[in-house]
C-alpha positions in Angstrom: 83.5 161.6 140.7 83.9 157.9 139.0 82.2 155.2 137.5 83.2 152.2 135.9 82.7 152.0 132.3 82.5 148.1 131.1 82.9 149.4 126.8 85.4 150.5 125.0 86.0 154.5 125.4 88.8 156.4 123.9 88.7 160.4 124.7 91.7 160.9 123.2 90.4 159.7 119.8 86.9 160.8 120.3 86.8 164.5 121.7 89.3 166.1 119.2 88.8 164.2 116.3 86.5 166.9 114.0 82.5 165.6 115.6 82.9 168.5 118.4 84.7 171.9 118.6 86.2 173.0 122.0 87.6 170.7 124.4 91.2 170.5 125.6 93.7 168.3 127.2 95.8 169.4 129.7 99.4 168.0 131.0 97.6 165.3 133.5 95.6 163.8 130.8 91.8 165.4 131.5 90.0 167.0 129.2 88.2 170.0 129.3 84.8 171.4 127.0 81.4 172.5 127.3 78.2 170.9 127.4 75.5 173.0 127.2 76.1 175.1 129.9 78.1 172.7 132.1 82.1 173.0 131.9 83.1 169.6 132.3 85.9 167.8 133.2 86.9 164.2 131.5 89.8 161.8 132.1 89.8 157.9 131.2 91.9 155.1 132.5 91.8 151.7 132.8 87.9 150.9 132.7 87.4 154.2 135.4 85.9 157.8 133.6 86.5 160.5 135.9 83.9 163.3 135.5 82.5 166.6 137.3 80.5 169.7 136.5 77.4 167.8 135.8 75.3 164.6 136.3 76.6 161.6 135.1 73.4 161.5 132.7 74.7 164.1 131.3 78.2 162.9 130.3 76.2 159.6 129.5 74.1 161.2 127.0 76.9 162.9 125.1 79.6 160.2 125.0 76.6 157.5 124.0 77.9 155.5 127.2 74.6 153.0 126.9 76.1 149.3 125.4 74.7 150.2 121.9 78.9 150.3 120.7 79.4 146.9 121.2 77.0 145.5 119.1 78.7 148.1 116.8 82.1 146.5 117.2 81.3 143.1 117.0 79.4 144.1 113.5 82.1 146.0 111.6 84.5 143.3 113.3 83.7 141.4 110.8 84.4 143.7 107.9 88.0 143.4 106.6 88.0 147.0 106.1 87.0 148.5 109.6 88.4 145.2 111.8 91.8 146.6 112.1 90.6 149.8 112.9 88.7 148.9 115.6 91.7 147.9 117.2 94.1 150.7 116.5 91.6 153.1 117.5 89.6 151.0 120.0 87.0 153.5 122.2 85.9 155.5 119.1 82.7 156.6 119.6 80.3 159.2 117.9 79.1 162.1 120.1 75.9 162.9 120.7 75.6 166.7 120.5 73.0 169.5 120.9 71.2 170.0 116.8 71.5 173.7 117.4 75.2 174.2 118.4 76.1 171.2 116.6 74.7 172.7 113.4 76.1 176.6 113.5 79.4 175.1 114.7 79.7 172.9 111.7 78.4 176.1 109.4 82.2 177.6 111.3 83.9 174.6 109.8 83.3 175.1 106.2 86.9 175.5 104.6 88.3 175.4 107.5 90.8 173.7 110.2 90.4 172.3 113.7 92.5 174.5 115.6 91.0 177.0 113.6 87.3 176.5 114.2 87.9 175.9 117.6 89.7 179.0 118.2 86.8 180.8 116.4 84.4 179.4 118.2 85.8 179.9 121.9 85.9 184.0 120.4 82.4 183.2 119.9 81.3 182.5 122.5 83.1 185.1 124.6 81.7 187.5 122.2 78.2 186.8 122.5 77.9 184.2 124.9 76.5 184.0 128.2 79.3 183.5 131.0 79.2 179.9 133.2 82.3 180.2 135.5 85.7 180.5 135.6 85.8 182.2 132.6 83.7 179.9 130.1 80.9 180.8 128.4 78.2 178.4 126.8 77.2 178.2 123.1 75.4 181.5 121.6 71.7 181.5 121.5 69.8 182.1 118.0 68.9 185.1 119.4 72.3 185.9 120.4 73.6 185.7 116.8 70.6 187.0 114.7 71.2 190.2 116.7 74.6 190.2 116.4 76.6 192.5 113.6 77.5 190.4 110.7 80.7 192.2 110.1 81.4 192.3 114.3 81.3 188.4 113.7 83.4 188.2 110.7 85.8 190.3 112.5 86.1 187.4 114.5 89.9 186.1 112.0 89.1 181.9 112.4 85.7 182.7 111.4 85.8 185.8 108.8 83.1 185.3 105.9 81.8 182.5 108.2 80.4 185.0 110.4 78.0 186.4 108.4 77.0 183.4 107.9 76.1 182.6 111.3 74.1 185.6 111.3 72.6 184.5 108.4 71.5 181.4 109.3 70.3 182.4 112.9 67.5 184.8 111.2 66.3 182.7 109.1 65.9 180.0 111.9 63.9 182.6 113.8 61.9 183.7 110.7 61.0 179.8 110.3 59.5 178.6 113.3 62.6 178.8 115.8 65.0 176.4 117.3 61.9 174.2 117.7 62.0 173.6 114.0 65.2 172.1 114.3 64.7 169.4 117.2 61.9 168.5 115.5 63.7 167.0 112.7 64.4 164.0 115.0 61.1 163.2 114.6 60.8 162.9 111.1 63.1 160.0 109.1 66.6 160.4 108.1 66.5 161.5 104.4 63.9 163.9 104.9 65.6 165.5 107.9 68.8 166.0 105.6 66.5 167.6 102.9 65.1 169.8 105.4 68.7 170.8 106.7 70.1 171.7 103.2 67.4 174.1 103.1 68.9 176.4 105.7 71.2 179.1 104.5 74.9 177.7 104.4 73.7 174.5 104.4 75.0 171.8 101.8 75.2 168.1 101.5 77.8 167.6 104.1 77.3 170.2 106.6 73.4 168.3 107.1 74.7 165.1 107.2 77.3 166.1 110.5 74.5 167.2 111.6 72.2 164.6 111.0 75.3 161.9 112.8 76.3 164.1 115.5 72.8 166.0 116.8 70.2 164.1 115.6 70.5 160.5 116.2 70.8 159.0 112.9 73.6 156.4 112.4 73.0 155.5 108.7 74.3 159.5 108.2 78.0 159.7 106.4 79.7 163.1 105.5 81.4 163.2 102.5 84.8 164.6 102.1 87.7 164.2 99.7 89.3 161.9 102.5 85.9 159.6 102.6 85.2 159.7 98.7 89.1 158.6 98.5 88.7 155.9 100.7 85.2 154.5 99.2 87.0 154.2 95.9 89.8 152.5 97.1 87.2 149.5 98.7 83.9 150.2 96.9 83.3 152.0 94.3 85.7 150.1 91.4 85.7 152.1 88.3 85.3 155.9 90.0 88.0 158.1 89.4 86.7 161.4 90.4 88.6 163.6 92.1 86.1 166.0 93.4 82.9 165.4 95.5 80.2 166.3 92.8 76.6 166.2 93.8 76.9 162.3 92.0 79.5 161.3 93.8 78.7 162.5 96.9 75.7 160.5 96.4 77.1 157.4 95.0 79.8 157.3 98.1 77.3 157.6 100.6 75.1 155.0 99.3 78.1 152.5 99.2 78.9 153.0 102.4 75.2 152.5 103.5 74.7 149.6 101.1 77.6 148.1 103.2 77.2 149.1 106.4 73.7 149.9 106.9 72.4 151.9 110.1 76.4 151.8 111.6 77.5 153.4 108.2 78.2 156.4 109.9 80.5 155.0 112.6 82.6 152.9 110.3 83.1 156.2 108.0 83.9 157.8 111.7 86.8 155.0 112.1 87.7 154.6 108.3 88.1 158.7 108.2 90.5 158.6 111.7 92.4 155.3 109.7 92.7 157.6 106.3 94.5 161.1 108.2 96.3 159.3 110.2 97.9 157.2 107.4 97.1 153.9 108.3 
């Protein structure tokens, strides 16, 4: 199936770039992940996005496909930092992902690499997921991995320690109201969502805050790594020399980038962060 898609949309820079853990590109150019429990199928050319194994609304949802990005672009156009990179990596977008996988696959990243996390995550979910067809399997349940043996988890080499963790995290969840908890937190407003998140076992300043961008809906959210702290001294913070993400920093770096980019914070830190790895 096909529509045409009239704003910009790069999968190449969007679906491997760290916001989501799973989907491949083969030697045609189409991409291949998971959503929910739909294996779907992506390719983009010209202004055409060529989809199956769910409803359009689906793929709509996830890849934010709804004109909000180019009011986006034509703000941080005008910001001498981000303008260039909205060119180099035009079609950028941030995901919008499920709050539960989103969260206990970001609790898989901690200290850890892409190809890494993804290849402990696809164990995973063969482990303990439930199969969908032609040999995928969608995301764990909470039940799935609070029943699960910590150490069969760890076993797991991408994920080791991590895998406790998982466990962990997925009992307490059930011991505190259940998944329901955690969708909830879109209703409540962006700061105390985060402070709810870093509650959770596992859970620090960063890991919320990917969760906070990615699954539940707020833009103004910017995880802070050495690459983002490195690049908000270079532009805003004159004077910090840091060179580790303290709680003070963490905090000062996220408020510059909020104080300057306001509710699209977490985008711009989305195409600053792509600009900083790959050495622009």
């Amino acid at each position: 199936m096909r529509t045409s898609i009239n704003e910009p949309l790069s999968l190449d820079y969007t679906l491997p770039g760290g916001q989501a853990f799973g989907w491949k590109k083969n030697k045609d150019g189409v991409w291949t992940g998971i959503i929910g429990s739909n294996v779907v199928r992506l390719a983009f050319e010209g202004s055409e996005l060529f989809w199956d194994g769910a409803d359009f609304e689906v793929v709509k949802d996830y890849l934010r496909l709804d004109g909000s990005i180019l009011t986006d672009i034509d703000a941080l156009g005008k910001d001498p930092y981000t303008a260039p990179l909205l060119t180099k990596y035009s079609g950028l977008r941030v995901l919008r992902q499920d709050v539960r996988e989103c969260l206990f696959s970001f609790i898989c990243s901690a200290a850890n690499s892409i190809p890494k996390i993804t290849a402990g995550i696809d164990e995973l979910r063969a482990k303990i997921g439930e199969p969908i067809g032609g040999g995928y399997y969608a995301f764990p349940t909470t039940e799935a991995i609070a029943e699960a043996d910590p150490e069969d988890l760890a076993s797991i080499k991408p994920l080791a320690f991590r895998g406790r963790n998982l466990v962990k995290l997925a009992r307490y969840i059930l011991d505190h109201g259940g998944d329901e908890g955690l969708y909830a937190l879109k209703n409540l407003p962006y700061e105390q969502a985060r402070e709810e998140l870093t509650k959770l076992p596992g859970v620090g300043k960063k890991i919320a805050d990917c969760v906070c961008l990615f699954g539940l809906d707020f833009p103004q959210a910017v995880p802070v790594d050495t690459h983002v702290r490195q690049i908000a001294q270079r532009y805003f913070l004159d004077g910090s020399d840091s060179k580790t993400v303290t709680d003070r920093v963490y905090k000062e770096v996220r408020e510059a980038f909020v104080e300057r980019y306001g509710k699209r914070a977490g985008l711009a830190q989305q195409y600053l962060f792509t600009g900083e790895i790959s050495g622009l």
